[in-house]
N, CA, C and O atoms as CSV, one atom per row, in Angstrom:
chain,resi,resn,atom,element,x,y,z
A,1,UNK,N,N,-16.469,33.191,-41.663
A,1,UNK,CA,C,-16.943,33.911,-42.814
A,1,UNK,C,C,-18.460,33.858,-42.868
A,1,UNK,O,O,-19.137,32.875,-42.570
A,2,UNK,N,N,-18.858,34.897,-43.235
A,2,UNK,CA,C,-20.641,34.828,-43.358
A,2,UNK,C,C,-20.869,34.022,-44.436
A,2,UNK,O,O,-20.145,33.721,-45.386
A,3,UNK,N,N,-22.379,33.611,-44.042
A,3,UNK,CA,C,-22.892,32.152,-44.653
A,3,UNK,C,C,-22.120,30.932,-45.120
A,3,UNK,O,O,-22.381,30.289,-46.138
A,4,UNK,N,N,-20.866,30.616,-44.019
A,4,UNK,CA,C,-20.741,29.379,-44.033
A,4,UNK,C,C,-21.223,29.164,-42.550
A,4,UNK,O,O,-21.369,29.952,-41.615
A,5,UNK,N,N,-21.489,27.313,-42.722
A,5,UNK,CA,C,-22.035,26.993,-41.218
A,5,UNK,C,C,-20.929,26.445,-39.919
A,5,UNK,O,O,-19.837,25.880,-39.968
A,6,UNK,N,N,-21.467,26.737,-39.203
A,6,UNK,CA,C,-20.207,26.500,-38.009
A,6,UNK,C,C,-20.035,25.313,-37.877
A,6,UNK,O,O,-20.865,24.411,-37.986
A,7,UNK,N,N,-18.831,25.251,-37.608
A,7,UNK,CA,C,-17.644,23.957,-37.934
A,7,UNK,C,C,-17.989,23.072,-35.985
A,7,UNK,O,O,-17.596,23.735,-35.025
A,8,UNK,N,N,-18.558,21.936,-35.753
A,8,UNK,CA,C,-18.958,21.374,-34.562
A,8,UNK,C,C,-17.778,20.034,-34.990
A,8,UNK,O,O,-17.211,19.501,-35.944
A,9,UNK,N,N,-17.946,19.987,-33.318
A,9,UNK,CA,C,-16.740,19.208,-32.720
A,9,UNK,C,C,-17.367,17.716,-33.855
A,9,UNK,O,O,-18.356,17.599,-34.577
A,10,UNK,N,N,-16.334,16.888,-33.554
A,10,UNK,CA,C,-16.624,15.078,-34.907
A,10,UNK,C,C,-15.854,14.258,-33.678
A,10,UNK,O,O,-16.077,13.050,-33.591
A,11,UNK,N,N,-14.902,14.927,-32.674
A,11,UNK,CA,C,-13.671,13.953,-31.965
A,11,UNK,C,C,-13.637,14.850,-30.766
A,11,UNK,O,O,-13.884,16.055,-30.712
A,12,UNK,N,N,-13.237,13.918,-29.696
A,12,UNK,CA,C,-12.409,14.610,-28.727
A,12,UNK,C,C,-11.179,13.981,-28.047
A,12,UNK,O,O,-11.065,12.769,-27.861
A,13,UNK,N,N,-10.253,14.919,-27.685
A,13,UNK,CA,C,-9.498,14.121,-27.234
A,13,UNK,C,C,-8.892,14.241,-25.371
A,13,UNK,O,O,-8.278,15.132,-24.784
A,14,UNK,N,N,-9.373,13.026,-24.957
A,14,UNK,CA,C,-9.798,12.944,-23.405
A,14,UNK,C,C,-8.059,12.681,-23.050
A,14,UNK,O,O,-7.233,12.006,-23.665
A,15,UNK,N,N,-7.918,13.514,-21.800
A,15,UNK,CA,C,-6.727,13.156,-21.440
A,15,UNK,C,C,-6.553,12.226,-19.964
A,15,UNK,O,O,-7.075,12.396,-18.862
A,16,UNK,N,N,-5.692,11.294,-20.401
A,16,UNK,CA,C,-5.803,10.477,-18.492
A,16,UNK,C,C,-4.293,10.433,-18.238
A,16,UNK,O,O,-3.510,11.008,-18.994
A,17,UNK,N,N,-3.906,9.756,-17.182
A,17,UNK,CA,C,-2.980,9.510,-16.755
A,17,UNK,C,C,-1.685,8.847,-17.883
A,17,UNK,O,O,-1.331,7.674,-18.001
A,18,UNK,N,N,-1.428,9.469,-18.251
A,18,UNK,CA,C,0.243,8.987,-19.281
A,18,UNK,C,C,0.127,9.139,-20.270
A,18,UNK,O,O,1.110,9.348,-20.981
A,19,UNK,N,N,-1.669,9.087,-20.977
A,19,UNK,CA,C,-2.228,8.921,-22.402
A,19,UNK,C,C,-3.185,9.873,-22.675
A,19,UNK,O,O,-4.012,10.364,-21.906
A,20,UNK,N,N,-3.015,10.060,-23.705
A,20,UNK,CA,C,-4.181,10.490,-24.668
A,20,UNK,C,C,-4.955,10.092,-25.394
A,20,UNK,O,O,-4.560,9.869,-26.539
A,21,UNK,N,N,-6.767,9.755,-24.971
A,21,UNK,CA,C,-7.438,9.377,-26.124
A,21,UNK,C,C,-8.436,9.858,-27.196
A,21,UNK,O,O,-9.214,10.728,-26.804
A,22,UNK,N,N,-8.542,9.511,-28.298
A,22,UNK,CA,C,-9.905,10.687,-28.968
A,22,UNK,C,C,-10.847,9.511,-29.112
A,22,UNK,O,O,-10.788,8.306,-29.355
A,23,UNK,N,N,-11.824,10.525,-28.820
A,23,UNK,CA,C,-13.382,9.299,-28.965
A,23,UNK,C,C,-13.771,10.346,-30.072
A,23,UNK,O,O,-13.507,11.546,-30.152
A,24,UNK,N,N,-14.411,9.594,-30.818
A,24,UNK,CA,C,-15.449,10.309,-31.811
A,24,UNK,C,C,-16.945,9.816,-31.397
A,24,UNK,O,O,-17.471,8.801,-30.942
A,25,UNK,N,N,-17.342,11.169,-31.833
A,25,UNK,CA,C,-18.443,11.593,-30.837
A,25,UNK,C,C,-19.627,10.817,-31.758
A,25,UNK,O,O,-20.728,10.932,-31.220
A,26,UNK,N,N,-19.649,10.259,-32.681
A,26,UNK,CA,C,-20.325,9.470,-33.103
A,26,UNK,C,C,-20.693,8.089,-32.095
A,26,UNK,O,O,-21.785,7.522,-32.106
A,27,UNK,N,N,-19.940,7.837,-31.542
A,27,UNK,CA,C,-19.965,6.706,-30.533
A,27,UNK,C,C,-20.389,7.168,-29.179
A,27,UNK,O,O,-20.433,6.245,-28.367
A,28,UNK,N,N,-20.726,8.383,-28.696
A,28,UNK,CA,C,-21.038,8.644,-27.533
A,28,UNK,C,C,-22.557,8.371,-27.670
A,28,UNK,O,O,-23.235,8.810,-28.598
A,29,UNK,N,N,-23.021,7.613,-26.665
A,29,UNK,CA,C,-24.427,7.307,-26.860
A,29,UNK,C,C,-25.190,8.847,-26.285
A,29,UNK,O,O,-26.039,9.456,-26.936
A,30,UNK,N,N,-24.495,9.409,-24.517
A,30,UNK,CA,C,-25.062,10.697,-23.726
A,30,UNK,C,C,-24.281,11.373,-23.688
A,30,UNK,O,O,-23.466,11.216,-24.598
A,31,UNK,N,N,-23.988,12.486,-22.724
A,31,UNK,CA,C,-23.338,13.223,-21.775
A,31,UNK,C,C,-23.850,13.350,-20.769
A,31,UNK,O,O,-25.026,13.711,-20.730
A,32,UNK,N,N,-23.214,13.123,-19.759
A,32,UNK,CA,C,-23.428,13.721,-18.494
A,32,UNK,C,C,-22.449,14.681,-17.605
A,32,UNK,O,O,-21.271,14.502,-17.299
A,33,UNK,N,N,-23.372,15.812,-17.276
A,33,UNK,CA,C,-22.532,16.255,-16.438
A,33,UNK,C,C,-22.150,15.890,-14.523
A,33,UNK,O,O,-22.783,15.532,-13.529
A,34,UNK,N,N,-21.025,16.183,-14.810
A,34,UNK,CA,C,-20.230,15.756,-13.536
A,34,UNK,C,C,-19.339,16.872,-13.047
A,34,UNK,O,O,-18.124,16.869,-13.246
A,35,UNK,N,N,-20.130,18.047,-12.251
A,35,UNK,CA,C,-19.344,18.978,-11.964
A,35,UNK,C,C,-18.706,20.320,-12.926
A,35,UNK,O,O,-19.235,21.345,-13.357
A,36,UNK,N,N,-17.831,19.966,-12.985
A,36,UNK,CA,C,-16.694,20.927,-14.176
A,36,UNK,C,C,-16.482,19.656,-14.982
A,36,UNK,O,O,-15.668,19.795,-15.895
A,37,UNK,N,N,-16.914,18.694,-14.883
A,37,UNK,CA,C,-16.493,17.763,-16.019
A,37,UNK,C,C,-17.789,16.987,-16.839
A,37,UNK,O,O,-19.004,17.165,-16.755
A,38,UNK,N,N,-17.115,16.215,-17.523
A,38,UNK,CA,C,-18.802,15.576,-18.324
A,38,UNK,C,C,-18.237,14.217,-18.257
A,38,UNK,O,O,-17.067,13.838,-18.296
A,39,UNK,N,N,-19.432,13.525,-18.137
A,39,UNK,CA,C,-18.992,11.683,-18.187
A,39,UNK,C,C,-19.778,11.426,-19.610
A,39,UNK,O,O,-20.924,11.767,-19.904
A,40,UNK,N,N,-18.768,10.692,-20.434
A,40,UNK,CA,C,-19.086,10.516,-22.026
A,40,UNK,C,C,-19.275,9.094,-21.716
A,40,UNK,O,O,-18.372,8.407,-21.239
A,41,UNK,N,N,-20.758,8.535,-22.060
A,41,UNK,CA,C,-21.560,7.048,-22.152
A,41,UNK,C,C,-21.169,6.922,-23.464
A,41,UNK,O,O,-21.500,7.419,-24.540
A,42,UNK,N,N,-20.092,5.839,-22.931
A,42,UNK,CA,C,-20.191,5.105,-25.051
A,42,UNK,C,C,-20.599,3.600,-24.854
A,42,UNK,O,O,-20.739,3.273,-23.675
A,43,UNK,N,N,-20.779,2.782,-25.646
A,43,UNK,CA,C,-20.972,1.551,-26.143
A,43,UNK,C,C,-20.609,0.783,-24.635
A,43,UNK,O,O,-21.385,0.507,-23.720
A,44,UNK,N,N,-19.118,0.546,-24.740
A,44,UNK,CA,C,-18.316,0.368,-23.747
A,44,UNK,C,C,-18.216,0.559,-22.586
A,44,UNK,O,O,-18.454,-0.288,-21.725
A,45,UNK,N,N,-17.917,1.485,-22.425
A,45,UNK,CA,C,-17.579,2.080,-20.764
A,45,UNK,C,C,-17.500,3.517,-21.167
A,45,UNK,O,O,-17.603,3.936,-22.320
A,46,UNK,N,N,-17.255,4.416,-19.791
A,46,UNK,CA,C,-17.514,6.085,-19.721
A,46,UNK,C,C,-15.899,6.516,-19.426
A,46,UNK,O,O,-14.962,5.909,-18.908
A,47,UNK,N,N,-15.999,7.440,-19.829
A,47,UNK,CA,C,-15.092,8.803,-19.965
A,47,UNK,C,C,-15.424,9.595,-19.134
A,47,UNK,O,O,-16.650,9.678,-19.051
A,48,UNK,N,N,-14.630,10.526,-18.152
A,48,UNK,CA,C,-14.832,11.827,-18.187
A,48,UNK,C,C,-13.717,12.617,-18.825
A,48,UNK,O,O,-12.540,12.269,-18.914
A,49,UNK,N,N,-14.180,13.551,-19.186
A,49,UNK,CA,C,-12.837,15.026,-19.930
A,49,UNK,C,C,-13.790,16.449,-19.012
A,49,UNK,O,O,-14.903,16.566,-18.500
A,50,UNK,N,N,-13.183,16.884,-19.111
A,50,UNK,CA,C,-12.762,18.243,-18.011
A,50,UNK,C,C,-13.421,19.458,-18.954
A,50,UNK,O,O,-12.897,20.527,-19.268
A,51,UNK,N,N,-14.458,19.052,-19.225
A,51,UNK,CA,C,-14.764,20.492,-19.616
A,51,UNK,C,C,-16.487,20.606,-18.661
A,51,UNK,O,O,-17.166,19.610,-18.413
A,52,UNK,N,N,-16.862,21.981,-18.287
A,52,UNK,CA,C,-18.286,22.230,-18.613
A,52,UNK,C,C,-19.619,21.345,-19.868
A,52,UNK,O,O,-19.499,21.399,-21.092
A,53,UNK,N,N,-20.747,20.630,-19.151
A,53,UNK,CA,C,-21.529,20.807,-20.233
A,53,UNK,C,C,-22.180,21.807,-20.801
A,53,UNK,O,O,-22.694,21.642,-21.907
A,54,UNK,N,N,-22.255,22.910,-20.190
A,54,UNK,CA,C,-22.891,23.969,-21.256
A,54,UNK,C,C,-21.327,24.556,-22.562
A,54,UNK,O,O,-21.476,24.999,-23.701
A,55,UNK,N,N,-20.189,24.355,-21.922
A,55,UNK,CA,C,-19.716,24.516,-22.957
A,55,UNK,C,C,-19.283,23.765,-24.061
A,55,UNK,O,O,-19.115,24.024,-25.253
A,56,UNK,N,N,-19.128,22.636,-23.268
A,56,UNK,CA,C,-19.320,21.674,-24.245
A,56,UNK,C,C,-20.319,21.685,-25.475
A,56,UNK,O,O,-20.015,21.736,-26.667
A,57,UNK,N,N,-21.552,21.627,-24.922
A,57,UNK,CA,C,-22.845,21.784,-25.669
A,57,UNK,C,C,-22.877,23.113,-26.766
A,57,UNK,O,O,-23.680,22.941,-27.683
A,58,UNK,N,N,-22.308,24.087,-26.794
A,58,UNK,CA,C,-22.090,24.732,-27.617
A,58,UNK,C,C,-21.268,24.570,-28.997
A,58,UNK,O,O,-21.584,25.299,-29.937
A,59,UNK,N,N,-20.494,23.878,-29.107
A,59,UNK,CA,C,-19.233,22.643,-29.782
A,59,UNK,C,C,-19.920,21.715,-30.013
A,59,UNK,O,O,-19.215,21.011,-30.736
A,60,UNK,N,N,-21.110,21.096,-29.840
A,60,UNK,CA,C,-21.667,20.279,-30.815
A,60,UNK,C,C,-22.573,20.645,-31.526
A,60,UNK,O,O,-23.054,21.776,-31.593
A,61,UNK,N,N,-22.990,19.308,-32.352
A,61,UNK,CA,C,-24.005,20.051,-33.306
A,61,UNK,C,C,-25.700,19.858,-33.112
A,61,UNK,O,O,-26.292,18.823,-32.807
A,62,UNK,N,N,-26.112,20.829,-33.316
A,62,UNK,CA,C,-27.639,21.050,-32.331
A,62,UNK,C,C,-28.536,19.932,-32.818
A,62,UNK,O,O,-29.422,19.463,-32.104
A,63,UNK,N,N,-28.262,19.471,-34.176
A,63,UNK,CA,C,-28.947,18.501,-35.011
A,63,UNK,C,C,-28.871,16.881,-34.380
A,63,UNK,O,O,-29.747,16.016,-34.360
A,64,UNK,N,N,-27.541,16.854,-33.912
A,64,UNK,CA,C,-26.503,15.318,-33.602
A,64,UNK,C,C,-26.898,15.575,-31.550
A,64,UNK,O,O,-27.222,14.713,-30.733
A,65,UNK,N,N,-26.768,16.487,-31.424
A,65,UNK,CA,C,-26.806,16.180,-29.710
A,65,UNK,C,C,-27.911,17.252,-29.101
A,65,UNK,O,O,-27.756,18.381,-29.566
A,66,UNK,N,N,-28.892,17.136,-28.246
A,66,UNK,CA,C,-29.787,17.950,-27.606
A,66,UNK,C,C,-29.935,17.676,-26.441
A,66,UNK,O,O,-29.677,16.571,-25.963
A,67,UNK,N,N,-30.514,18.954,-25.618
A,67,UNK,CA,C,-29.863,18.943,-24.117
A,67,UNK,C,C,-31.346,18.603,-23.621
A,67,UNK,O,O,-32.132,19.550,-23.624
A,68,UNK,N,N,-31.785,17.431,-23.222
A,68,UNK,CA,C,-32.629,17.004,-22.334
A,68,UNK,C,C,-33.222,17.179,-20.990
A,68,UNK,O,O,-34.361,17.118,-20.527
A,69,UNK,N,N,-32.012,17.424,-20.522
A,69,UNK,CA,C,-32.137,17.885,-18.932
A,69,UNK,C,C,-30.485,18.958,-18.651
A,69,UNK,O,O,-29.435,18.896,-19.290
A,70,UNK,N,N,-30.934,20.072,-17.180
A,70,UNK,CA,C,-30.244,20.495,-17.505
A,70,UNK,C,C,-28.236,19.640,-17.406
A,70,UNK,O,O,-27.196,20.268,-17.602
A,71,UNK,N,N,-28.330,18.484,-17.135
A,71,UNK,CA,C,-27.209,17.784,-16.730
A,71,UNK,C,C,-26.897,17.035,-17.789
A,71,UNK,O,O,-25.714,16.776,-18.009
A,72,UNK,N,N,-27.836,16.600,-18.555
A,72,UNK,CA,C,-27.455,15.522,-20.005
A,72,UNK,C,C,-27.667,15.995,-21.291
A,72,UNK,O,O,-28.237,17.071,-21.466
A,73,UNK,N,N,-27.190,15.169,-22.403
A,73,UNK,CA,C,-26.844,15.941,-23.633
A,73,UNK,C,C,-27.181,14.593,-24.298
A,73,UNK,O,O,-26.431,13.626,-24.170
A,74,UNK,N,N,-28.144,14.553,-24.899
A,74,UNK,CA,C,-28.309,13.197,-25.854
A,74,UNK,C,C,-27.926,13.168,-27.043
A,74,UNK,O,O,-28.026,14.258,-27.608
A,75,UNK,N,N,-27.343,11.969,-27.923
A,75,UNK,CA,C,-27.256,12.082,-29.595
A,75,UNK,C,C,-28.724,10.889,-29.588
A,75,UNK,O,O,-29.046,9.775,-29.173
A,76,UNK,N,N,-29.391,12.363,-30.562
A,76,UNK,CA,C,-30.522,11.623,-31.054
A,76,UNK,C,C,-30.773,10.475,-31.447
A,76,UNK,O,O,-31.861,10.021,-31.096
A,77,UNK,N,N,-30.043,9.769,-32.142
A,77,UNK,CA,C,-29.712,8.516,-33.001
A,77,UNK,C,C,-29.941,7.580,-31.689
A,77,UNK,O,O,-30.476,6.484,-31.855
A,78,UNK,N,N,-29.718,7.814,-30.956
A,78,UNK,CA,C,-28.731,6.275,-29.973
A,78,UNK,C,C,-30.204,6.288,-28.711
A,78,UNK,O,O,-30.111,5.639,-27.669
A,79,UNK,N,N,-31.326,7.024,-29.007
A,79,UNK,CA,C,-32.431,6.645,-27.796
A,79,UNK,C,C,-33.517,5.334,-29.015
A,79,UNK,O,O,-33.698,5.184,-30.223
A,80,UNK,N,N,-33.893,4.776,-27.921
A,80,UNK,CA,C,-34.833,3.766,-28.682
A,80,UNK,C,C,-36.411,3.560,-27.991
A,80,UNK,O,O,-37.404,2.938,-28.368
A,81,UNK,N,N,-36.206,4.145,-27.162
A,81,UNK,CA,C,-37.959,4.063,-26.087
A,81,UNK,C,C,-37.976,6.044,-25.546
A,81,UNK,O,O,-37.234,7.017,-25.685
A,82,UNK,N,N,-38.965,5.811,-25.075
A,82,UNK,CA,C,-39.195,6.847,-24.360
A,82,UNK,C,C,-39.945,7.287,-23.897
A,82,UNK,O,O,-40.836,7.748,-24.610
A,83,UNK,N,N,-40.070,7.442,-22.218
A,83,UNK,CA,C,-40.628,7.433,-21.258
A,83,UNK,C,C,-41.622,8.655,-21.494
A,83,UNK,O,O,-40.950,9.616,-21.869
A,84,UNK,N,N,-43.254,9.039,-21.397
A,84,UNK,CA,C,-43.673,10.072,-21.528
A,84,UNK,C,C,-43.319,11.220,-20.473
A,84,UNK,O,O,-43.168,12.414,-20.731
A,85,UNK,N,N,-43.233,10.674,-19.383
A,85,UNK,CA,C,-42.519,11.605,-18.368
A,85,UNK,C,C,-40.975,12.030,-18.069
A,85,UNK,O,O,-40.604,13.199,-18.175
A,86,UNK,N,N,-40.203,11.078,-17.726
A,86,UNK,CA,C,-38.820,11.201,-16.754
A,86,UNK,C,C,-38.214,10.338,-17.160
A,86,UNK,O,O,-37.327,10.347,-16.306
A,87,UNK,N,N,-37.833,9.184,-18.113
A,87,UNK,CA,C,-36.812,8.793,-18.619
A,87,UNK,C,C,-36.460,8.125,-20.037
A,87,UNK,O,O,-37.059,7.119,-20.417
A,88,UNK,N,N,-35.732,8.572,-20.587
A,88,UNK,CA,C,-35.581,7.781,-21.674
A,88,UNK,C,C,-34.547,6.814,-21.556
A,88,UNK,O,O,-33.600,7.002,-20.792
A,89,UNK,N,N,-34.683,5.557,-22.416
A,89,UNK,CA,C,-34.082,4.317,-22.337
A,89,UNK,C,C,-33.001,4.362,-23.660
A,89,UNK,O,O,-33.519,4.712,-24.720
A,90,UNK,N,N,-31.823,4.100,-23.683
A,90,UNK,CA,C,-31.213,4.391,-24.358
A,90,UNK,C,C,-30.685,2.376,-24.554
A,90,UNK,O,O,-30.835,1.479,-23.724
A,91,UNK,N,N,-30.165,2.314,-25.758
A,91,UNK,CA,C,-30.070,0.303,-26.077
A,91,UNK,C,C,-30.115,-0.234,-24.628
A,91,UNK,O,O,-30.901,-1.073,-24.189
A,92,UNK,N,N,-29.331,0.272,-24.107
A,92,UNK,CA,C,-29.100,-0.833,-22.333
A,92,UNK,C,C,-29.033,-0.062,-21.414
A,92,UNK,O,O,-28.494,-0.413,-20.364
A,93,UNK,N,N,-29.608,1.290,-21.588
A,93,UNK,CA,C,-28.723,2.222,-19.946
A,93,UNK,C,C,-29.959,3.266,-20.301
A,93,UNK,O,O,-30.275,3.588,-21.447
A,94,UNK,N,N,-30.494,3.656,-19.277
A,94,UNK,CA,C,-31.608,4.711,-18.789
A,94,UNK,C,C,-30.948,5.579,-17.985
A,94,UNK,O,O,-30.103,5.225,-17.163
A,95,UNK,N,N,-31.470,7.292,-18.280
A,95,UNK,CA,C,-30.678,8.501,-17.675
A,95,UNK,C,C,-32.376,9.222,-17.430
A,95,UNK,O,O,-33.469,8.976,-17.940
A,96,UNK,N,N,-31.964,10.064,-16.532
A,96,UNK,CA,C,-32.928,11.229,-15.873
A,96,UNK,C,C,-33.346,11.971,-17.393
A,96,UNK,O,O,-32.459,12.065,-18.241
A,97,UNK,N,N,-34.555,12.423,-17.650
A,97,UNK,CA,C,-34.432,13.528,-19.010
A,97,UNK,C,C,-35.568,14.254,-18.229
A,97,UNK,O,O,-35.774,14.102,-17.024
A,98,UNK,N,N,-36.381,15.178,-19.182
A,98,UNK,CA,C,-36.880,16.124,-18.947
A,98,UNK,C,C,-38.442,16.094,-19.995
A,98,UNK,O,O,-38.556,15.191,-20.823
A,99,UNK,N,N,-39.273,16.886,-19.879
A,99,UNK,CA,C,-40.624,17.363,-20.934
A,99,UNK,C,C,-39.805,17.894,-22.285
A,99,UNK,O,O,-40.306,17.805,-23.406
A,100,UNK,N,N,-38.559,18.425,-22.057
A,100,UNK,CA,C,-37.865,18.793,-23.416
A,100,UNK,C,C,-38.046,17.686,-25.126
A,100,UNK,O,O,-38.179,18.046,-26.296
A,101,UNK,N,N,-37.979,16.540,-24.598
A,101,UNK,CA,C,-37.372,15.519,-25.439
A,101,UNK,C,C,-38.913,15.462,-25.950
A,101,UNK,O,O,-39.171,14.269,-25.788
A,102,UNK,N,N,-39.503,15.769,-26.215
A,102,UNK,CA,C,-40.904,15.020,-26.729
A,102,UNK,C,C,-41.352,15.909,-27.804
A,102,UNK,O,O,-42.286,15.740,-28.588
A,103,UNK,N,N,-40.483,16.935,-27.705
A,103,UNK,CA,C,-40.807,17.678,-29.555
A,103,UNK,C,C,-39.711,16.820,-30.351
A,103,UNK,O,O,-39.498,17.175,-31.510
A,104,UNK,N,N,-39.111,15.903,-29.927
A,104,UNK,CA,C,-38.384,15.243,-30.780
A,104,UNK,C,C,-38.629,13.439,-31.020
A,104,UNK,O,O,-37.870,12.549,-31.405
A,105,UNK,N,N,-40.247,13.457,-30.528
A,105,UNK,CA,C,-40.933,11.975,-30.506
A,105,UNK,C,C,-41.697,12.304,-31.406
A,105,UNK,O,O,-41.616,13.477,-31.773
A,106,UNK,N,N,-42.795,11.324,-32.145
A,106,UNK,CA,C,-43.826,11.359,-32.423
A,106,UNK,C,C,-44.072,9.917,-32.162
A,106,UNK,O,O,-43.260,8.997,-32.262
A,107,UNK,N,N,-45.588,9.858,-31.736
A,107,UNK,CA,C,-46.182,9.179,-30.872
A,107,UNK,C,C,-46.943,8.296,-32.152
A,107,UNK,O,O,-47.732,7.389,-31.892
């Protein structure tokens, strides 16, 4: 309906061998892509689920996740340093990023 705002993914639900799990995407620290699939960095340990990151990236919300490089998808919240060039440091784990991320620093 016009002027309501579009409804972005909160959960997903990853499928593996026998089971089904939903992560909420609040807990995903990145994304990475992996092919036709994306590897979801949480707290814990990684996920992959079977989708595209560009389509993925469309299903979230532009505010909660931004695309850094063209392979990763950050939630803003969860970076804590950041490299002026080529990487940002996320609590314990560093990924490839891009010149993108630095309209979203201030120095």
């Amino acid at each position: 309906m016009p002027g309501q705002a579009p409804a972005y993914l909160r959960q997903l639900s990853i499928r593996s061998v026998g089971r089904i799990d939903v992560v909420q995407l609040e807990e995903v620290r990145y994304i990475s892509a992996a092919g036709n699939y994306v590897q979801l960095h949480l707290a814990q340990c990684r996920m992959l689920h079977r989708v595209p990151i560009s389509t993925l990236e469309h299903h979230l919300d532009p505010a909660i996740f931004v695309r850094v490089h063209r392979s990763v998808l950050v939630r803003l919240v969860s970076f804590s340093e950041i490299d002026a060039i080529t990487t940002v440091t996320y609590r314990a784990t560093a990924c490839v990023s891009s010149k993108k991320l630095r309209h979203f620093c201030t120095y």
